[in-house]
N, C-alpha and C positions, 0 to 999 in steps of 0.2 A: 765592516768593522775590522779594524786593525788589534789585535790582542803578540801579547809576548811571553816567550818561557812557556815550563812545563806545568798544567794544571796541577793542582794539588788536592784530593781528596778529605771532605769532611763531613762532620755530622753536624745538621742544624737544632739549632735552639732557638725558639722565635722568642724576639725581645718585646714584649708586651707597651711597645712605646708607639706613636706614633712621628716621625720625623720628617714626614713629606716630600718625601723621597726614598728609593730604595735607598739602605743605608747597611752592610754589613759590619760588625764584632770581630776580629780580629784578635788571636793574644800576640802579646809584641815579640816574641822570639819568632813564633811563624811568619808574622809580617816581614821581621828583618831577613830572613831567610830567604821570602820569595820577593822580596824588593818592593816589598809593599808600605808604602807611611800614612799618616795623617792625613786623611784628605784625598789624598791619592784615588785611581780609578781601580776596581778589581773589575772581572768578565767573570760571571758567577752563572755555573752551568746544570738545572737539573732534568736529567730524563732529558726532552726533546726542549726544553724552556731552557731562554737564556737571557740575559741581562747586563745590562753596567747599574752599579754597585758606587758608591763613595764609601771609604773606609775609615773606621776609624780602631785605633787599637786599645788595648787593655791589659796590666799586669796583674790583675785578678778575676777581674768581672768572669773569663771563659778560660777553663786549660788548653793546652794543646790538642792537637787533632778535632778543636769544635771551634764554630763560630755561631754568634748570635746572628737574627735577620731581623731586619725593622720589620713591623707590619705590612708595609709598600710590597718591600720586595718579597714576603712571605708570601700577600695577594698574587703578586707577579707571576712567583715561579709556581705558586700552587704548593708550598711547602708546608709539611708537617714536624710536630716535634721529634726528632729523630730522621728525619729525612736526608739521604747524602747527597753532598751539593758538589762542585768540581769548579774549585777558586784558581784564577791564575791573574796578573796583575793585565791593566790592560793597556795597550801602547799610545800614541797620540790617532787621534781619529783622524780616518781618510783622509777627511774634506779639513785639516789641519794648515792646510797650505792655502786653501781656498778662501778660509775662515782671514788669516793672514792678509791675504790679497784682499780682501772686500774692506778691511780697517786700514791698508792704505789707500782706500779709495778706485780703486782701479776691477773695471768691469768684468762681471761675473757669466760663464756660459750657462745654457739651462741646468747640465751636466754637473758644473761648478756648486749653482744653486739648490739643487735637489741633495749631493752628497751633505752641503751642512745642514738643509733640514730633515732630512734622513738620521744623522748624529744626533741631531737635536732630540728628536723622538725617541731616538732608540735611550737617549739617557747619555751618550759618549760625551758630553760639555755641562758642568754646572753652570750656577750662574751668575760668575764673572763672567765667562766666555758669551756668554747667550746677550747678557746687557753689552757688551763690547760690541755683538752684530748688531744689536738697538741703534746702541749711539754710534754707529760709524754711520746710519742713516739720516744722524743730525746733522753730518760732517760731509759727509760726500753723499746727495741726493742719487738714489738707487733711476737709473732711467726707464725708459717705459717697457723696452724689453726685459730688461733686469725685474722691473714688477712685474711680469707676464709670467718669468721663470720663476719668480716667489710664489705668485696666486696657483698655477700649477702643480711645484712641489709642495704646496701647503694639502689641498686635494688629494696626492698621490700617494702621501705618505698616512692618510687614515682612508676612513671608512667613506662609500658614497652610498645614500638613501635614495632609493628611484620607486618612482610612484608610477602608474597608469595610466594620467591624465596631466597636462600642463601644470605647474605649479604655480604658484604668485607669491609675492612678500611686501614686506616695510619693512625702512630698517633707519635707523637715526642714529647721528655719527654723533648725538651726544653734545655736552659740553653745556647746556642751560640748563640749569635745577628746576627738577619737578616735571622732566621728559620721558620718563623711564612710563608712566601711567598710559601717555598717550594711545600706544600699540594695544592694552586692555580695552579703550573701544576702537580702534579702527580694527583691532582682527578682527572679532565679533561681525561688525556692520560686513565687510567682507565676504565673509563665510556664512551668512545671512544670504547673503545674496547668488552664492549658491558655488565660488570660487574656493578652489583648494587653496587654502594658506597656512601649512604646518609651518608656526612663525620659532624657529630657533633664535633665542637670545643670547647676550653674553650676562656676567656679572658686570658689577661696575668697575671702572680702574681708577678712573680719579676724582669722578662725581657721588653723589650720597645713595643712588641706588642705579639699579641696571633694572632690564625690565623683566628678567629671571630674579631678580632680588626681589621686584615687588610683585609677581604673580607671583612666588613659593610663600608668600602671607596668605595666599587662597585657598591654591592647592599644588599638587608633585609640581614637581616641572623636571626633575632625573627618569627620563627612560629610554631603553633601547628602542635599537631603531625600529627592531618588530613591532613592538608596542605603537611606537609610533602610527607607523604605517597602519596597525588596525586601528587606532583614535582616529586617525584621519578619515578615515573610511566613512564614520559614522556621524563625524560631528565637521568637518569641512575644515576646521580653522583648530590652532590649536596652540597653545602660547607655553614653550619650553626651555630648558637651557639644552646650551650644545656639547658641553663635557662631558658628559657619560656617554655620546655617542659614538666621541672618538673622530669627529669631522673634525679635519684640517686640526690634530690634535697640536699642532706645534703653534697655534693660534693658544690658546689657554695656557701656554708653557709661557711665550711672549706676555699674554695678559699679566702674569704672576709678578714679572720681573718690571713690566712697563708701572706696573702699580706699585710699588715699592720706592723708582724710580721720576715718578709723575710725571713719565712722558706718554706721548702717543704719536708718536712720528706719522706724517700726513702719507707716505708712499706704503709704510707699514698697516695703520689703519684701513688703506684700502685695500692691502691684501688680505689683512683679517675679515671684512666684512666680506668682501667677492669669494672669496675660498670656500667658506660658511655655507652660503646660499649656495656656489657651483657646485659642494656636494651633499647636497637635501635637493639636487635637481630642481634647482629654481630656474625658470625662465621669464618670468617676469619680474622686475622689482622696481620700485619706487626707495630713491634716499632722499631720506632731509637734512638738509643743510641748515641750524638753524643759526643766524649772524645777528649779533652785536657785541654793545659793549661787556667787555668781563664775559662774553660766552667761549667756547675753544676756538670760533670764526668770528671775528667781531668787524671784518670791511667784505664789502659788497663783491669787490674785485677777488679774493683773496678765496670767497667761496664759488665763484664764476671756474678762475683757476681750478678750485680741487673737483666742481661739477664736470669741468672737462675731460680732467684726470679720471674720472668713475665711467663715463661715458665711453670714452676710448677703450678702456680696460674690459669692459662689457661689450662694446662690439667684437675685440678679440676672443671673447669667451663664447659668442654665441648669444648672450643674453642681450632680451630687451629690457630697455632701461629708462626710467623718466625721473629726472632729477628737480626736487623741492627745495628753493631757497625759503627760506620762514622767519618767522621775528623771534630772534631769540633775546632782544634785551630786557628782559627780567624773565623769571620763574615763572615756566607753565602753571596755569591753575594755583589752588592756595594752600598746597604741601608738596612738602619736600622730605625723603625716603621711606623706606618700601611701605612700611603701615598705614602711614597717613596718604601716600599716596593712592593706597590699594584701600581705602574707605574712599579717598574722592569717586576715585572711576568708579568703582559701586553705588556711589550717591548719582552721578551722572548717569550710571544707564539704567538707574531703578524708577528714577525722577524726568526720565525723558529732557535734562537741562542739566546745569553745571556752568561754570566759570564760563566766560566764551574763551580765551585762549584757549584751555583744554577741550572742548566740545569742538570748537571750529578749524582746533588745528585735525584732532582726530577724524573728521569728515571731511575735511579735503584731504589728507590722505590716503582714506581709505578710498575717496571719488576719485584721487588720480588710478589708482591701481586697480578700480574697475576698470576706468576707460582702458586700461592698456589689454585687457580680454577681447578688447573690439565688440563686446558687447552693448556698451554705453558708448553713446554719441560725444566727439571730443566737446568738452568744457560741458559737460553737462552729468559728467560724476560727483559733482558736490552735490547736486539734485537729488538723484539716487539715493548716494547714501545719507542727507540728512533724512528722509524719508524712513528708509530702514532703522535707523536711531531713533526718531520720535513716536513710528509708529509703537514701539518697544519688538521688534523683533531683532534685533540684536541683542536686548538685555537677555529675551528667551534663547537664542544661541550663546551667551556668555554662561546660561545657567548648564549649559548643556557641553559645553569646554571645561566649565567648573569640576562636573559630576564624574566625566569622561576621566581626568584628573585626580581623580580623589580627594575632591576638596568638596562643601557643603552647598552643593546647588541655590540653597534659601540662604544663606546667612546674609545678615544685614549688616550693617556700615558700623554701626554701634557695638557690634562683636567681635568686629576687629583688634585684637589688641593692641594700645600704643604704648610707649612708656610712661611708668606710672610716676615717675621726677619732672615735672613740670616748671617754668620760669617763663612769667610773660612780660614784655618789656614797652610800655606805654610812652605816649607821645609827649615831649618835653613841651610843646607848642600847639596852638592853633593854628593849620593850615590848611598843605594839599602835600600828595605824599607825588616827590617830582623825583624819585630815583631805586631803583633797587642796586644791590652790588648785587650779582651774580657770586664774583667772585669767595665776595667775605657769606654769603650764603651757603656755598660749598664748605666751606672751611668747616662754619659753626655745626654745621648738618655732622660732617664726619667727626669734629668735635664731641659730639654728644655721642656718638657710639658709630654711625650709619655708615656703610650698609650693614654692617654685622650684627650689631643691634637692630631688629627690625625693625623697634618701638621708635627710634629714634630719629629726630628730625625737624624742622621749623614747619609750624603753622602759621600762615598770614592772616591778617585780620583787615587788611588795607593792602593796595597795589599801586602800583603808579596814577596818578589822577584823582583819589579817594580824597576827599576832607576829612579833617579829621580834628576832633576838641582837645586841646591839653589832657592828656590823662587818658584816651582813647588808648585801648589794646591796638598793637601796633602787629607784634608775631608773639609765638609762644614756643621755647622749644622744650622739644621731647627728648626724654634719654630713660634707660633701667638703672644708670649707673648716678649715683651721686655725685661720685668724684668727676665723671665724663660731664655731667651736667654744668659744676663749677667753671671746668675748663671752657667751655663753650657761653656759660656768659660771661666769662673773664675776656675769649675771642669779640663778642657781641659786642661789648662794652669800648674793647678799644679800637675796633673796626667796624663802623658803623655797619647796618648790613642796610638801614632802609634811611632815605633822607626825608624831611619834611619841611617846608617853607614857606614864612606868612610872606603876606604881600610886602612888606617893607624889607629889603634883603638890606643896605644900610643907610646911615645920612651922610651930608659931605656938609662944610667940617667938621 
């Protein structure tokens, strides 16, 4: 950390706000004294804690010799009311030149690469700076050593979780609505089967849920890594988010800004996923890729490409890796974000059946990721695990991930809460239903509230190939919000999300 001038002594007043960020109070004759403005960076120092700080100032809210502290930074520093802090302004960060050099494109050292996510961590770059390092990855493709030095410094600069026994995972890059479910049975089945799979998830960034969004409609999914490690112990498999651990913490900093943004750059995505797993000590892992139209991979070739890109990255790491291309054109199973989705997977491992998309993607997943134990004979993990799904001893390990969790081992699909604003939107014609948008599916889902609204989301009633009579429930969406619900059939309405087609398509002349 590069810091300038001489600190200056104060006493804290914590500002009862939250800002999502550390953020300190300032009154503006101190500020202008220590060359501190609007915005600007302070290095805010207590006891043995210290911080970067965004500032903002005030001609009455604080007098002189005091500053306010957001809640962030009060958590940060461990501060009390009345507590003295040691403010001084802060200078450009190290990796400032680096930062520079990577937005003109021109190749970054490990060295290079660790000082700006080192800054980034530490708080030294808001997020202009942080979306700048995003999109200079739209602009000049980061190369394979350049992701090496990313997937690395992303590890180095948080926490790693190490277990006693091999670890395994699943992980899906996303991009078809109604995926986020799938992981709620293939961990189970897994971990059934008798393999360690503490499965760390992300939130979602630009789809209607992640699969930390829809297991927190069950139960926790925030815990340290202690906790972890003794969940693990007991119940095999365990389905969490990874932000409160603090792995590859400049991943969820990335997340904040990529989703604001609606990108998810293909060399960044695969440092966020690799980093994740490389520290929760995975060695095993299976990704899926799932390709079509309106999905985030929609050509055959394009997901070959990014399998190779994951493949090569992992033999650098040390990990074994087995890559899944899958159908992504239309929406797994027949809801979309976290509530609705977290009643399917429940109806699916309670009822030993479900959708086939969702049931058959989740048991070849979880069958590739046995075979890679070397326990299961190659091509004969989809065997295994449908076995451990029907017989229902997966739903008895999901009840036992559940409890482990502090969520309600019995609850039923029906106790679920969804949103209570409903709008179903029925078939104009007699057909067959020959299309879904992915895309306009995304849309109307976060439309209506999702992921943040848990309730919220599309229910289908009809998929690709269904007939269907004039006047037939087509989908229904969910939302808490009244006014989210309008806006979301005001989106349905004029982007279609599902097509339907009788046999006569027109005449000529």
């Amino acid at each position: 950390m590069i810091v300038s001038k001489e600190a200056r002594e104060f006493t804290v007043g914590i500002l009862g706000l939250s800002t999502g960020k550390p953020l300190i109070v300032v009154n503006e004759q101190d500020a202008s004294e220590m060359g501190l403005s609007l915005h600007s960076k302070a290095y805010v120092r207590s006891g043995e804690k210290a911080t970067y700080a965004s500032v903002t100032t005030t001609r009455t809210m604080v007098p002189r010799g005091r500053v306010l502290a957001s809640l962030e930074l009060a958590e940060k520093l461990g501060l009390k009311e009345g507590s003295p802090v040691a403010v001084k302004p802060a200078g450009l960060p190290a990796s400032y030149a680096s930062l520079l050099k990577r937005m003109r494109g021109e190749r970054l050292t490990y060295s290079e690469m660790y000082s700006i996510i080192r800054d980034i961590v530490d708080g030294a770059y808001d997020e202009a700076e942080i979306a700048a390092f995003l999109l200079s990855q739209q602009f000049y493709v980061l190369d394979e050593d350049e992701l090496s030095s990313l997937i690395k410094a992303m590890v180095e600069t948080g926490v790693k979780v190490s277990f006693d026994e091999p670890v395994f995972d699943e992980h899906s890059i996303g991009g078809v609505p109604g995926n986020s479910k799938v992981a709620l049975i293939a961990v189970p089945i897994v971990a059934s089967f008798g393999l360690l799979i503490p499965k760390t998830s992300s939130r979602a960034i630009t789809s209607p849920a992640g699969t930390a969004d829809t297991m927190e409609v069950l139960a926790r999914v925030d815990f340290t890594a202690e906790e972890i490690r003794e969940m693990a112990k007991k119940t095999r498999g365990l389905l969490v988010w990874g932000g409160k651990l603090n792995l590859a913490p400049a991943d969820d900093i990335f997340v904040n800004v990529e989703r604001k943004l609606s990108i998810d750059p293909w060399h960044q995505m695969v440092a966020s996923i690799l980093s994740k797993k490389l520290a929760m000590s995975v060695e095993s892992l299976v990704i899926d890729i799932p390709v079509g139209k309106k999905a985030k991979i929609e050509e055959h070739g394009h997901a070959d490409q990014l399998a190779g890109l994951f493949i090569r990255q992992a033999a650098k790491l040390g990990m074994r890796i087995k890559v899944a291309v899958t159908f992504g054109g239309q929406p797994i199973g027949m809801s979309v974000g976290p509530a609705l989705e977290a009643r399917e997977a429940l109806e699916a491992l309670i009822n030993r059946k479900g959708s086939r998309s969702l049931v058959d993607k989740a048991i070849l997943i979880a069958g590739l990721t046995m075979e890679l134990s070397g326990k299961v004979p190659p091509g004969q993990g989809e065997n295994y695990a449908r076995e451990l799904f029907t017989s229902g001893k997966a739903y008895e390990k999901f009840k036992e991930i559940l409890a482990a969790q502090g969520g309600n081992p019995n609850i039923k699909p029906e106790e679920v809460p969804v949103g209570r604003y409903t709008y179903t939107f029925k078939s104009p014609l007699e057909g067959a239903v020959t299309y879904i948008d992915n895309a306009a599916v995304t849309m109307v889902a976060r439309a209506a509230g999702a992921p943040f609204d848990k309730g919220a989301g599309v229910l289908f009633h009809a998929k690709v190939g269904y007939r269907v009579n004039k006047g037939d429930p087509l989908f229904t969406i969910f939302s808490n919000s009244e006014g989210r619900l309008e806006e979301a059939i005001s989106l349905a309405s004029k982007y279609p999300m599902i097509t339907v087609e009788g046999m006569l398509l027109k005449t000529l002349p």
